[in-house]
DOMAR-347750 format. One record per residue: residue in three letters; x, y, z of N, C-alpha, C in turn. Coordinates in Angstrom, 3 decimals. Example, Ala and Ser with C-alpha at 12.3 -4.5 7.8 and 13.67 -1.06 7.14 Angstrom:
2
     r         nX         nY         nZ        caX        caY        caZ         cX         cY         cZ
   ala     13.190     -5.690      7.800     12.300     -4.500      7.800     13.200     -3.300      7.800
   ser     12.850     -2.250      7.080     13.670     -1.060      7.140     12.900      0.030      7.870
//
This chain:
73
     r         nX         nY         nZ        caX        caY        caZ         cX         cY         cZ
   unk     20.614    -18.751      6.460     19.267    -18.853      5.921     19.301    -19.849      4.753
   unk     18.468    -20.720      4.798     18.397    -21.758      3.510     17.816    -20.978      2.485
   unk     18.443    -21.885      1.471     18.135    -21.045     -0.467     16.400    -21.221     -0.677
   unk     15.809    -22.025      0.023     14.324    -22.298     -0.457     13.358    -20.965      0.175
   unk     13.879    -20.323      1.563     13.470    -19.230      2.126     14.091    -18.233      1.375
   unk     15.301    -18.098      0.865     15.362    -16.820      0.567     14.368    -16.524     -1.012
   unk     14.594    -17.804     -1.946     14.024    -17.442     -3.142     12.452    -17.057     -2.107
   unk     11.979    -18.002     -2.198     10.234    -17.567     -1.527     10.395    -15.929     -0.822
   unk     11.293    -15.666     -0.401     11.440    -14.086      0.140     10.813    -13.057     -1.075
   unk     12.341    -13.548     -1.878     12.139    -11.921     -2.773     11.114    -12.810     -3.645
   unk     10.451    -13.614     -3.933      9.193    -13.904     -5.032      8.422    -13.229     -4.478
   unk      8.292    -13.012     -2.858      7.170    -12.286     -2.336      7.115    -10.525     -2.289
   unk      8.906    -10.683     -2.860      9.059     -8.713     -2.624      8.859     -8.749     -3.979
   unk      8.426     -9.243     -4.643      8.561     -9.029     -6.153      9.722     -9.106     -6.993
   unk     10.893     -9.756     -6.710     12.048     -9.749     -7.343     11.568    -10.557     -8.976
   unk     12.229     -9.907     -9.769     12.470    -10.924    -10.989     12.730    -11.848    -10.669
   unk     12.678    -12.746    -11.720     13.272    -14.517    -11.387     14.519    -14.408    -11.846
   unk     15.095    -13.047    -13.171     16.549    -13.325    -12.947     17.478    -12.675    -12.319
   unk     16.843    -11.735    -11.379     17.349    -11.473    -10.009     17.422    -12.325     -8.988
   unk     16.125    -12.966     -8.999     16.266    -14.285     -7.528     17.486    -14.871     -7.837
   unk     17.441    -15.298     -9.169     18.360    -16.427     -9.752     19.838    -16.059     -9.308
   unk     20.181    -14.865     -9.984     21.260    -14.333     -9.369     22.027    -14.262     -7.936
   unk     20.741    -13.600     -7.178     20.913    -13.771     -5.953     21.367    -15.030     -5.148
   unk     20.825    -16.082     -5.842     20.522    -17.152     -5.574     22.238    -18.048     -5.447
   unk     22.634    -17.776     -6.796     23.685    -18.245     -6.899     25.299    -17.755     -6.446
   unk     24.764    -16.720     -6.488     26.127    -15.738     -5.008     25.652    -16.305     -4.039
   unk     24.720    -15.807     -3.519     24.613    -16.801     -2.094     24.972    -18.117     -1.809
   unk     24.714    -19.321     -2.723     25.273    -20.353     -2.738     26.559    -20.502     -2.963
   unk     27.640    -19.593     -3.562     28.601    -19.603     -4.269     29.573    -19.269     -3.139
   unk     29.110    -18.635     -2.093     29.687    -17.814     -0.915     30.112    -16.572     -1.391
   unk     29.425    -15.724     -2.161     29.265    -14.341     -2.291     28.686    -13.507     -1.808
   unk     28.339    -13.891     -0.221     27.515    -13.514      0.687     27.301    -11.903      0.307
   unk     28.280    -10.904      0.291     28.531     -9.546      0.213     27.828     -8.807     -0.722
   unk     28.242     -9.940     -2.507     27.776     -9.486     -3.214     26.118     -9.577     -3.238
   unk     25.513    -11.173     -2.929     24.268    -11.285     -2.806     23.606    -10.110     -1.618
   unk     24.004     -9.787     -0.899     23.480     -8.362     -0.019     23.515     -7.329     -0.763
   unk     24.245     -6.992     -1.706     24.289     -5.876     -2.342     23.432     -5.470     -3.363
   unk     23.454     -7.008     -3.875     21.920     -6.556     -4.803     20.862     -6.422     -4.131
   unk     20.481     -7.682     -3.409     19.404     -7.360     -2.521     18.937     -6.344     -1.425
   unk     19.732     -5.295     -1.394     19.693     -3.872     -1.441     19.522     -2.952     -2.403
   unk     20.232     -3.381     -3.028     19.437     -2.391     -4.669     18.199     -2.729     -5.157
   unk     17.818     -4.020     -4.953     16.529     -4.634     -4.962     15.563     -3.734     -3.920
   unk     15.695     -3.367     -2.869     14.748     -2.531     -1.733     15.145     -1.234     -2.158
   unk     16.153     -0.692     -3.042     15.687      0.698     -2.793     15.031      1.187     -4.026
   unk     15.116      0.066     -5.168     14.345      0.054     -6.558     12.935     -0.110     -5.466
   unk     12.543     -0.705     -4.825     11.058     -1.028     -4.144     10.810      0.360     -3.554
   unk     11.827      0.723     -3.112     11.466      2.443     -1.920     11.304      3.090     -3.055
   unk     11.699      3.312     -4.384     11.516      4.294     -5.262     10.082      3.872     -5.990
   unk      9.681      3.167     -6.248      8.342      1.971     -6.708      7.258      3.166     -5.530
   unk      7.358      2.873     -3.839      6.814      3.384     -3.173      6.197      4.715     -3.320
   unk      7.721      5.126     -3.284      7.552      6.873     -3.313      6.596      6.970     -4.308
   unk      6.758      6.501     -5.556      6.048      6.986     -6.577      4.196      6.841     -6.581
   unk      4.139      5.560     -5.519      2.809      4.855     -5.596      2.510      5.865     -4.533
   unk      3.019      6.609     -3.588      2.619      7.552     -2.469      2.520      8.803     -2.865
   unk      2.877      9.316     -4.042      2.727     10.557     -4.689      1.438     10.338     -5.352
   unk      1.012      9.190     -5.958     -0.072      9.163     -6.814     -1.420      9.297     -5.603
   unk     -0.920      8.700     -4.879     -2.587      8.608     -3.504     -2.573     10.141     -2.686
   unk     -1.957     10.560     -2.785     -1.559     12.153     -2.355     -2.042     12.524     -3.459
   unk     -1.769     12.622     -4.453     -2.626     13.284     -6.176     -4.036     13.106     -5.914
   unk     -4.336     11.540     -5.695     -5.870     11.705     -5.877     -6.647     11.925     -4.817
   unk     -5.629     11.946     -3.552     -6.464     12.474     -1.709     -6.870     13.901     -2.419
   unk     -5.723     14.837     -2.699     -6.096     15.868     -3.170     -7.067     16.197     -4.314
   unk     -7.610     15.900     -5.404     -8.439     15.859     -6.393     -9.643     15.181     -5.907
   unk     -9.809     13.860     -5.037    -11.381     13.561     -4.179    -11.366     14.985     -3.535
   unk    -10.768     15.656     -2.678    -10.930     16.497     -1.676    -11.725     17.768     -2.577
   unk    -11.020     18.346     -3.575    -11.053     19.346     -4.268    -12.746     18.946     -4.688
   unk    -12.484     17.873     -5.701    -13.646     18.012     -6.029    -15.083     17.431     -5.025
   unk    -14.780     16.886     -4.359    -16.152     16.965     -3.143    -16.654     18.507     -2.635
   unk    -15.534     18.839     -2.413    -15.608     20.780     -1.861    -16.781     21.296     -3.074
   unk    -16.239     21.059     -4.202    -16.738     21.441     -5.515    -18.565     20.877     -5.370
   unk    -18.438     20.046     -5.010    -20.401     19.504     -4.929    -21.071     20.163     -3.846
   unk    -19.986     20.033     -2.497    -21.168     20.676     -1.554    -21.343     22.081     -1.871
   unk    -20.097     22.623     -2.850    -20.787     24.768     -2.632    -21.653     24.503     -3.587
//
């Protein structure tokens, strides 16, 4: 994969720039292993980001629900 696709990747997953950067330069460096490794810790910092943004819409599914119940009695 060329370095111009991968930075444009994680700019689009939201990586820091001094994570891209990082990434950037193992990968070029032939640290293939290590650059995978962050960029896995990079997705599961994002899966934990998720979870949290999926607990909050579950909070407020439940609180619209509750309180609509609450108008029609």
């Amino acid at each position: 994969m060329d370095l111009p696709t991968i930075k444009q990747s994680l700019a689009d997953a939201g990586c820091r720039q001094k994570l891209t950067t990082e990434i950037l330069r193992m990968y070029e460096s032939g640290q293939y292993d290590d650059a995978l490794r962050k960029m896995k810790l990079a997705r599961c910092q994002a899966m934990c980001e998720l979870r949290k943004c999926s607990r909050k819409v579950e909070l407020l599914d439940f609180l619209i629900g509750r309180a609509e119940k609450e108008k029609i009695s």
